[in-house]
N, C-alpha and C positions, 0 to 999 in steps of 0.2 A: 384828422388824417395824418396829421405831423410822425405823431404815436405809430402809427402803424408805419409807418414809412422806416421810421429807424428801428421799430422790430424788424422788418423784414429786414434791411441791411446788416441788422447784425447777424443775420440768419445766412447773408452770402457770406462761404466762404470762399474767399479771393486766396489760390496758389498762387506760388512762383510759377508754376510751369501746370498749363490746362488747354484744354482745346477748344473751349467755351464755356461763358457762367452768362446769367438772364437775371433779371428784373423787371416784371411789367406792373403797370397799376392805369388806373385810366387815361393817367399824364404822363407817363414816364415808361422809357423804355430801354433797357440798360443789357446792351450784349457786347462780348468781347470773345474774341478768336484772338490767338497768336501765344507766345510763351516770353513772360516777363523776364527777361534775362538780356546781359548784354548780346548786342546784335539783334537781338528779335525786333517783328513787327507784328505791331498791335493791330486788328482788325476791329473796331465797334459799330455797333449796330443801334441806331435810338429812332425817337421822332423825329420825322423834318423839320420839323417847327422847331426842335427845341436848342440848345446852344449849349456847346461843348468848350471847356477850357480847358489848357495843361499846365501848371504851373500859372493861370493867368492869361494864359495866350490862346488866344480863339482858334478852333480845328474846324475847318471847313466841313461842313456837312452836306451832303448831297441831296439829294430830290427824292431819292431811297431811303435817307437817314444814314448811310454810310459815311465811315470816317476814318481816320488812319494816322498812327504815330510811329517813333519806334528810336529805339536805345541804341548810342554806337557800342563799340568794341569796349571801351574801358569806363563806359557809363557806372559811375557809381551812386547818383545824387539818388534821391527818393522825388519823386511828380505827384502833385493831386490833380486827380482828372476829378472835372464836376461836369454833370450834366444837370441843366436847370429848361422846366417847363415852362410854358409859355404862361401859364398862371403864377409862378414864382416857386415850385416847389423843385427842390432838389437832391440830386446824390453825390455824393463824393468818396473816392476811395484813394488811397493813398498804395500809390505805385513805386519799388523797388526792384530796380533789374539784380538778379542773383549775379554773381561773380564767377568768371570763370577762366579757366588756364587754358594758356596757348602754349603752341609749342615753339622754340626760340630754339634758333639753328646757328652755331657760331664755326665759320669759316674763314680759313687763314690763306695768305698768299693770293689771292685778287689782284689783277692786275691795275697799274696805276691809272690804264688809261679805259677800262672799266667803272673803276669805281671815282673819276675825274672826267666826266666828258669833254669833249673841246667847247669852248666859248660859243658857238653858232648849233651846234647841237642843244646846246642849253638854253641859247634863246628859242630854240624851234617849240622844244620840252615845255619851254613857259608858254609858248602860243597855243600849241595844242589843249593844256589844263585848261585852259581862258574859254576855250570856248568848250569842253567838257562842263565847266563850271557853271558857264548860262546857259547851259541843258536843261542841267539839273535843279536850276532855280523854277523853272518855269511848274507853273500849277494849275492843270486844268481841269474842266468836271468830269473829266473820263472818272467812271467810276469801276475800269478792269480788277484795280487791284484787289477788288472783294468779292472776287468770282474766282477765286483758286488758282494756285499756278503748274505747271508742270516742265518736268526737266526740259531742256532746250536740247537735248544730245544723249543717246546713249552710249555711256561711254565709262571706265573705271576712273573713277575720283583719283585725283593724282595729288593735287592741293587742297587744302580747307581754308575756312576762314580765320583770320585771327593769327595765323602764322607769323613767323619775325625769323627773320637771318639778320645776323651780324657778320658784315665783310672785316676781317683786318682789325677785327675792336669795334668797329663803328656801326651800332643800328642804322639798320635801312628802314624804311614802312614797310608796315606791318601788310600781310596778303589780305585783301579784302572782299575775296571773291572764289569762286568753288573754280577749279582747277580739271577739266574732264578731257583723258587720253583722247585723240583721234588722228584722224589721215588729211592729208589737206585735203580739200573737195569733199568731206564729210557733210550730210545736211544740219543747219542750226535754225529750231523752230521755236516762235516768240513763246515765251513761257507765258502769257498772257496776251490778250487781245491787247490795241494800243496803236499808237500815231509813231512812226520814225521822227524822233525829233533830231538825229545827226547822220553822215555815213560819210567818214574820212577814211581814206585808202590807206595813206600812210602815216600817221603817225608815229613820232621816235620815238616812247617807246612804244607803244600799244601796236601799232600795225594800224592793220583795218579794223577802225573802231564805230560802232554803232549803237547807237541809244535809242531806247521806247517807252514811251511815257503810256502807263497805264491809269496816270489819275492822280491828282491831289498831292503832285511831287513822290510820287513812289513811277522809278525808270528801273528800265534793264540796261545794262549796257555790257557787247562783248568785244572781247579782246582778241587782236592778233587773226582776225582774218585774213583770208584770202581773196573774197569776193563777197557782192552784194545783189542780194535779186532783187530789193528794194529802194527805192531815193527817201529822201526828207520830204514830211509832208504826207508819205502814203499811209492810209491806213491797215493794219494787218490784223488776223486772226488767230488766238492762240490754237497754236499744231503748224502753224502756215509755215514752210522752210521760206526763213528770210534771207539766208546767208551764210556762208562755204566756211568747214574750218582751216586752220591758214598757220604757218608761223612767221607772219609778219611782224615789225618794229624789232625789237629785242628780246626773241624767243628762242630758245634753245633747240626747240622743235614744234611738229605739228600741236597744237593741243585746242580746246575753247576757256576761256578763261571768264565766268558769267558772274558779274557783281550786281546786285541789289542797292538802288539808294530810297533814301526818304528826304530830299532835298539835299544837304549836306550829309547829312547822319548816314554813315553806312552800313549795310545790315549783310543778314550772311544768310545767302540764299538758302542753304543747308534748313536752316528754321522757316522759310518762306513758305518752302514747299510742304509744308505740315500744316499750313493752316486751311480752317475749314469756313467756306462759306455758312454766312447766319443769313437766316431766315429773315 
């Protein structure tokens, strides 16, 4: 059985960038959705039973067999993902996110006390991150993320992902999140089904900030509203209008600002919305 097992692997060809590739045998069951590149997120598809590593590190697997990884912005490393059958038989393929260019913006004359906020702003800034950051730690069996997502807004793409301004010489962080024109009071609908795991009014910079955890550390979270028709805690349905667009915290104008995580690793909704539920 060994034999045939690494025929067939040699037989998958693994791109950079595809919408799905398979493996079945009566042990083993090997699918992936998503585009290997920096930003992207992986969607896999196996046995329940069986157990998924990346680098070594165990991927939760769900009750469906569903699993999910995914590359940040400047991810250059290569990952072996294995998946091993409950009888000892295995697959392994060797994962490298492609490279790609962003676009970097250098602007001059910023003012000091933009780009210096005062002391008590700064502490606010750090309280805010703090609890963004144990949002998006949390990992549960929702398993939305592998049911497909859809834009939250229609509306013209203003920012992408991956972008960088430079104030005065000085890099800022990099934009991490898809950027869409609108009005304040515009409707914003969960790209995914999902649990509100936050809903801050004001944050300095973000505004009205709101997270949704769709499963297994993969959240949405948007920026700079105005309003919320949801609390923490409630469950919601992807299309459901959760919340108003806004240019709260530090925005220049009305806009929605929709970022994508996979626990820390941030990803770019822009690839999200491509991928396709497996079977």
């Amino acid at each position: 059985m060994g034999s045939s097992l690494n025929k067939s692997l040699v037989a998958l060809a693994f791109a950079a960038s595809f919408s799905a590739s398979a493996f079945h045998n009566t042990s083993q069951k090997f699918e992936l959705s998503g585009e290997i590149k920096q930003g992207g997120l992986i969607v896999g598809k196996t046995l329940p039973n069986n157990t998924v590593t990346l680098n070594g590190k165990v991927i939760t697997v769900s009750r469906n067999g569903d699993y999910t990884f995914g590359f940040s912005r400047d991810d250059k490393q290569s990952y072996q993902l294995v998946i091993t059958a409950v009888n000892g038989d295995r697959v392994t393929k060797t994962l490298t996110p492609s490279i790609r260019e962003y676009n970097i913006q250098r602007i001059e004359g910023i003012k000091k006390s933009i780009m210096q906020p005062n002391p008590k702003s700064v502490a606010r800034a750090q309280q805010d991150s703090k609890q963004v950051k144990a949002a998006r730690k949390i990992s549960s069996e929702l398993g939305y993320f592998a049911q497909g997502f859809i834009a939250p807004i229609k509306g013209t793409i203003t920012g992408v992902y991956g972008s960088q301004r430079v104030y005065n010489g000085v890099p800022k962080n990099p934009h991490f999140g898809l950027d869409y024109a609108g009005k304040t009071g515009d409707p914003v609908k969960a790209p995914a089904s999902g649990t509100v795991l936050l809903w801050v009014p004001d944050m300095f910079y973000s505004g009205g900030t709101m997270i949704i955890d769709h499963g297994q550390g993969v959240s949405s979270t948007f920026l700079h509203l105005s309003n919320s028709y949801v609390k923490q805690g409630d469950q919601v349905k992807q299309g459901q209008v959760v919340a108003a667009v806004g240019k709260s915290g530090r925005a220049t104008g009305p806009h929605l600002d929709w970022r994508i995580n996979w626990f820390g690793v941030k990803i770019d909704p822009a690839l999200v919305l491509k991928l396709q539920p497996l079977d």
